[in-house]
N, C-alpha and C positions, 0 to 999 in steps of 0.2 A: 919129811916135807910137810905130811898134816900136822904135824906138832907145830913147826915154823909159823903157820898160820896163824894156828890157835894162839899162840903168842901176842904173834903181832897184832892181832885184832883185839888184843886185852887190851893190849898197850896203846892203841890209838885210841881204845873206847875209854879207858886212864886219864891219859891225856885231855882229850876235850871233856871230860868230866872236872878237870881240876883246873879250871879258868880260864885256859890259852887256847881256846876253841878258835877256829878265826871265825866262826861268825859271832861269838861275842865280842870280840876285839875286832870286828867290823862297824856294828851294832855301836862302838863306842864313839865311832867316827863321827855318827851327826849330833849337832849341837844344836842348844838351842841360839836361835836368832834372840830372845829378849837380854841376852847378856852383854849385847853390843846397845841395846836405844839410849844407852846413857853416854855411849861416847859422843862426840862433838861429829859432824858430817864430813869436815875436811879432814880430822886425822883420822875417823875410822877410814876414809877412802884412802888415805893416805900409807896405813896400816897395812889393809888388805892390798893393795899394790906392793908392797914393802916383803911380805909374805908371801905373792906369786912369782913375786921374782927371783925369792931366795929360794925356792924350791925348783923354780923354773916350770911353773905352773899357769896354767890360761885365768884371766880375770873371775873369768865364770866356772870356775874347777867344782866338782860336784863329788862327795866323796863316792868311791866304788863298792860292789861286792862282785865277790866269786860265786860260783855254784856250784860246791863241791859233791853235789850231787844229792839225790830225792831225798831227804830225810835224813844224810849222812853230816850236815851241816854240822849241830851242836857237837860230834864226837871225831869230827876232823883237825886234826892239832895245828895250830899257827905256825907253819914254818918258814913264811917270808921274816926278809929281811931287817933290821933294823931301821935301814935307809928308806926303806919302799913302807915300812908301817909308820914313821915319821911324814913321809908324802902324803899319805891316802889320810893323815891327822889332819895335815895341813890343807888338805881338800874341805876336810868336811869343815876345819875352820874359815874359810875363804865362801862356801855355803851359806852359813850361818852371817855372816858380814852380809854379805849381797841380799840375803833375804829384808835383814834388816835396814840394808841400804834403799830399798825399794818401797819399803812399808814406809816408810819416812818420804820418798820422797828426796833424796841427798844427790846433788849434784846438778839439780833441775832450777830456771830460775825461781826464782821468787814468785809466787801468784802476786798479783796486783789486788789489794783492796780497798783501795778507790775507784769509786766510779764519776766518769768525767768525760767532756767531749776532748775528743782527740785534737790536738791543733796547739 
């Protein structure tokens, strides 16, 4: 039974050593917002609606992390899903969009820059 362990605790400290840790592949979820200020305000909103819904995701989705416990994070091996590591992608893409939706200002009207009496 002590041997059993000793194994398995190579093998999971293996594992998160050789790149499929989940908190690297958590870590890879957020993006940056500046890779969106170049798209246009109607299709990035357009975009990011387009991506919540295919995922089946809220407008304001934020990507996630686990807490696979004190200091055991980096040698904890990635065992979700394909499905569920594509979602938590698509969060932190939808993050990234919003952030830069808001920096911008997209979707708000127009400031007025004339000034003038009303009438």
């Amino acid at each position: 039974m002590r041997w059993n362990l000793v194994v398995l605790a190579s093998c999971l400290a293996m594992a998160g050593c050789a790149g499929a840790s989940i908190a690297e592949r958590q870590d890879e979820n957020v993006q940056s917002s500046l890779q969106y200020d170049s798209v246009p305000c109607d299709q990035l909103l357009a975009q990011r609606n387009r991506l919540a819904q295919q995922y089946r995701l809220p407008q304001d989705a934020k990507p996630s992390f686990s807490d696979p416990g004190v200091g055991l994070g980096p040698f904890t091996p990635d065992v979700r899903s394909k499905t569920q590591r594509e979602v938590e992608q698509a969060s932190g893409r939808i993050d990234a969009m919003n952030r830069s939706i808001t920096r911008r200002e997209c979707g708000k009207p127009a400031k007025r820059t004339t000034f003038g009496l009303p009438g």
